[in-house]
Structure formats: structure tokens, C-alpha cells
N, C-alpha and C positions, 0 to 999 in steps of 0.2 A: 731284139731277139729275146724268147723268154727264157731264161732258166727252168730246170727242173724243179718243182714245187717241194720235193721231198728229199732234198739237200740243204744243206745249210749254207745261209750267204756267207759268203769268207771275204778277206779284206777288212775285217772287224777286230779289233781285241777281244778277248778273251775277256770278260767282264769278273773281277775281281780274283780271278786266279781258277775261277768255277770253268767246266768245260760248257759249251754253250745249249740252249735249252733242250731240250727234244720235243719233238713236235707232239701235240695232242697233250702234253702236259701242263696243269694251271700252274702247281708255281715248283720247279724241275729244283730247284736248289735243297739242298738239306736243312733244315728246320733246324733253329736253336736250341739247344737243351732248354726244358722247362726252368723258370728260379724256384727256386722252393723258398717260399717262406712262411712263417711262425705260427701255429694255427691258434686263436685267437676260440676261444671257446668263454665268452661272456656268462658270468654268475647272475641267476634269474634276478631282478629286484624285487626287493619281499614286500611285496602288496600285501594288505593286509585280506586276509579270509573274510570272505560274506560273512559265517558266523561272526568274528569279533568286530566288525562294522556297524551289523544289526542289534549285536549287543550294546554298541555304543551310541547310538541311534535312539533304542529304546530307553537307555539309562539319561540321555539328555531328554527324554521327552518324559519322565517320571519325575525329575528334578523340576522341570518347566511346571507340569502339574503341582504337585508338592507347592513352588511358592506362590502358584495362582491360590489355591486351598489356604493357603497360610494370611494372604493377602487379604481375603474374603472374610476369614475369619475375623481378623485384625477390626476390618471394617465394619462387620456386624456388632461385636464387645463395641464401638466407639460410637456407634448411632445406638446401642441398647443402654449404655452407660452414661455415655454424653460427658465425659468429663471435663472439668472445669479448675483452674486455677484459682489457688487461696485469695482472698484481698487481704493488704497490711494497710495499715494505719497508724501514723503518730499520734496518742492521743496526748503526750505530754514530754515536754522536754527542757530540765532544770539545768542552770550550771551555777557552780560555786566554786571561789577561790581563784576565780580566772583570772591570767595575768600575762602581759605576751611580752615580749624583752623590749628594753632601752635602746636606745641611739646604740650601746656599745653591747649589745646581745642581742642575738636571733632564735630564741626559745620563744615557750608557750607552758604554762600551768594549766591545771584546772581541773575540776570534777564534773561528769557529763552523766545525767542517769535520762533513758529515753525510755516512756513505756509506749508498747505496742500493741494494738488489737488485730489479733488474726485470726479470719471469718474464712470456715470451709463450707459454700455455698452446694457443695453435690452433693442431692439426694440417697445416690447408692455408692458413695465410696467413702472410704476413711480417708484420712491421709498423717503418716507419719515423716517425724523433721531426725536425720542426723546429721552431727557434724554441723550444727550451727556457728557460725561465725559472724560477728558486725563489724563494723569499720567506721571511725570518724572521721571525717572532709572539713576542711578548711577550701573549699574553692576546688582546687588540684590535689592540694597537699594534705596527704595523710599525719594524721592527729595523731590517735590510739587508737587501738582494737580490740576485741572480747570476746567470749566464747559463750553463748547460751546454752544451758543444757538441754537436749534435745527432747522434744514431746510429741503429741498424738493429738488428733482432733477426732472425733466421729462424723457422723454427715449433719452439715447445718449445724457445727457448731462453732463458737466462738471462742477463743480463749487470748489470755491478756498475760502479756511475754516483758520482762525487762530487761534494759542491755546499760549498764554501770562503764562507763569510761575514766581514765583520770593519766593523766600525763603532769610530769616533773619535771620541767626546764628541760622538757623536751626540744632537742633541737631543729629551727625548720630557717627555710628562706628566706631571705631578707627583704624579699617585696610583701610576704606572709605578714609579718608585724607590721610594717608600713600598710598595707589593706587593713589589717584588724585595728588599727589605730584610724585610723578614717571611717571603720564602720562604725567605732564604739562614738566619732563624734557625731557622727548621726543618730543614735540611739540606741542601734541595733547589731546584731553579727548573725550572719547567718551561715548556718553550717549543712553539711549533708550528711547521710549513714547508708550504707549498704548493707544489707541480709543478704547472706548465703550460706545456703541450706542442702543435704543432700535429703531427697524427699522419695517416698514414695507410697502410690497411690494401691489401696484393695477395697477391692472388692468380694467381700464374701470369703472363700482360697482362692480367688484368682489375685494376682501379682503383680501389677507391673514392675519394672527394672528401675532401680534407683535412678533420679535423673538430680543435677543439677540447679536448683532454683535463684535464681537470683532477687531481687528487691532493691528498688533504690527510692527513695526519699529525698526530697531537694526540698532549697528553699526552707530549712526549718530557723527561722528568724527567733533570734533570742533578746529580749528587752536588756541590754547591755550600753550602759552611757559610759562617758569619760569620768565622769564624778562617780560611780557606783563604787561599790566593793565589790565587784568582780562577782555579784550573784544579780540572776535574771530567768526568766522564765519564756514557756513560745509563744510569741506575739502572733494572734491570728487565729489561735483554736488549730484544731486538729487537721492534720494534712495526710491525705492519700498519698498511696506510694506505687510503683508502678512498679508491676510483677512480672517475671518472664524466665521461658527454659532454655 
């Protein structure tokens, strides 16, 4: 038998204390109170402005120019100018008075005078020397050192420089003596010198920026025997020296 459609089936619980649905209703019970919560209102992030972008934009593309210009420039002075690197030359190198310590000392005397010829081979540049300095080599080990006073060459010219050494039981290593007692009973000792020079190159007013020069000189062999008196002269004539920035 059917029941009436428009009653409510009973023999049920009452579902959570609610009275039961009414018909034609989707959802008969009372609704939760809303939660409230916090309203959250996000601060914009600061992009930056089309103007300051394109200003930054433009300003890295005027610096990019700028050192292509600069670049070009640079490169044109240096194919119009062609510059070129002094040559040095030992043309002579005396010693007197040389004397290098006993079985029970490790010194070195002596008096060194080296002259030098140095040839400025560019057509269109000077070049000035400051701050010259030389150095005496035994092999590794530093001798004495000197100061030249600083000079000028014009273009294609030559000019003839001297550098005076002298050490007094100056102190050095003990394999130092033992080597120069074996050179002098060959005949010979041979020493080295460095040049350094702060240099720079003009043309005309134009300038370039102090740079660095270095020079080294090897292999300058000095006629020095066991039987000498400790004076001798350079065996071999004049030697090139090799130049570099």
C-alpha cells in the first residue's frame, strides 16, 4: 500500500536534532554563520616606470657607444702611429775590485759600471724614461742596484746611458761563492742586469699613460780568472737585451 506522498515518512530519527526536511526544499536546514576573516589587501609591487626603464635602456646604449668610439679611436692613433718599443744594448761592462768570500764567508765585493745604448726606432713619437732603476744578478741572486737619472729620446734617436754598481762584503748564499769560484776557474762570470723604467710615449699633445718598461740583459760574461786581481771586462762584444711592457 502507498502512503501519501505529501507526508513525511516517520519511524526515522529526527537527524541531528533538526526537524525533518520539507518537501520541494534543496537544503531545509539553516546555514552556518559566515567566518569572517582578515582582509588581506596586497601593497602594488613597484615595477619600475616605462620612463625610468627607457631611460636606462638608452643610457646603457650611449655608454655601449661611447666605448665602441673610444675603441676605434684607440685603434686608429695605433695604425697612424705604429708604435714601437725602445732597443737596449750592453755595449760595455767592466768590474774591479771583485772578490767573493772564503770557505768561512759568504759575501761578494766589487765595482760594476755597464754602459747602455738605447735606440728609439718610432718615427712620430718621443719617448720619455722616469723612475729608472737597474739591478745586478748573480744567476738568481741579487748583487746591487742603482738609480739612473731619467732622460728623453726624440724619434730615431739614440742615446748612451750608464748604470755604476758596487757592493761591500755584501752578504749572499753560500752556493753564490761556490758558483763564482768555479766560474772564475773557467775564466769567466757571468752576470745579468735589469732596467726598469717608468716610460712614456708622445706624440705631438697627444699622451699616452705612463706604462711600466722592463729590460733584461743576460749572459753578460766577464773575463775574470782565479789568478786575476778581480778586474775584467765583457767577453763577446755587445749584447742585446730584451724589452717588454
Amino acid at each position: 500500500m502507498q502512503g501519501d506522498p505529501s507526508r513525511p515518512a516517520t519511524g526515522y530519527p529526527v537527524p541531528n536534532g533538526f526537524p525533518p526536511p520539507q518537501p520541494g526544499v534543496a537544503y531545509p536546514y539553516q546555514a552556518p554563520p559566515p567566518q569572517s576573516y582578515p582582509y588581506y589587501n596586497p601593497q602594488p609591487y613597484p615595477y619600475p616606470s616605462s620612463s625610468s626603464t627607457s631611460f636606462a635602456r638608452r643610457f646603457l646604449t650611449a655608454m655601449i657607444v661611447v666605448f665602441f668610439l673610444i675603441g676605434v679611436s684607440i685603434l686608429i692613433l695605433w695604425l697612424v702611429l705604429r708604435p714601437r718599443l725602445p732597443a737596449f744594448q750592453v755595449d760595455s761592462l767592466s768590474v774591479s775590485n771583485f772578490s767573493s768570500g772564503s770557505n768561512y764567508s759568504s759575501s761578494i765585493t766589487g765595482l760594476w759600471n755597464v754602459g747602455f745604448s738605447v735606440y728609439n726606432p718610432n718615427k712620430k713619437m718621443s719617448i720619455s724614461y722616469e723612475e729608472v732603476q737597474s739591478l745586478l744578478f748573480y744567476k738568481s741572486e741579487l748583487i746591487s742596484q742603482t738609480r739612473i737619472p731619467p732622460f728623453k729620446q726624440g724619434k730615431r734617436n739614440q742615446t748612451v746611458i750608464d748604470a755604476s754598481f758596487s757592493a761591500t762584503a755584501t752578504y749572499v748564499h753560500r752556493w753564490v761563492v761556490n758558483d763564482i769560484s768555479g766560474d772564475r776557474a773557467g775564466g769567466s762570470v757571468s752576470f745579468s742586469v735589469i732596467v726598469d723604467a717608468r716610460v712614456q710615449f708622445r706624440a705631438g699633445g697627444w699622451r699616452a699613460r705612463n706604462r711600466l718598461l722592463r729590460v733584461l740583459c743576460e749572459g753578460l760574461s766577464v773575463g775574470i780568472s782565479s789568478n786575476s786581481s778581480g778586474s775584467g771586462t765583457l767577453v763577446g762584444g755587445a749584447k742585446d737585451c730584451r724589452v717588454g711592457l
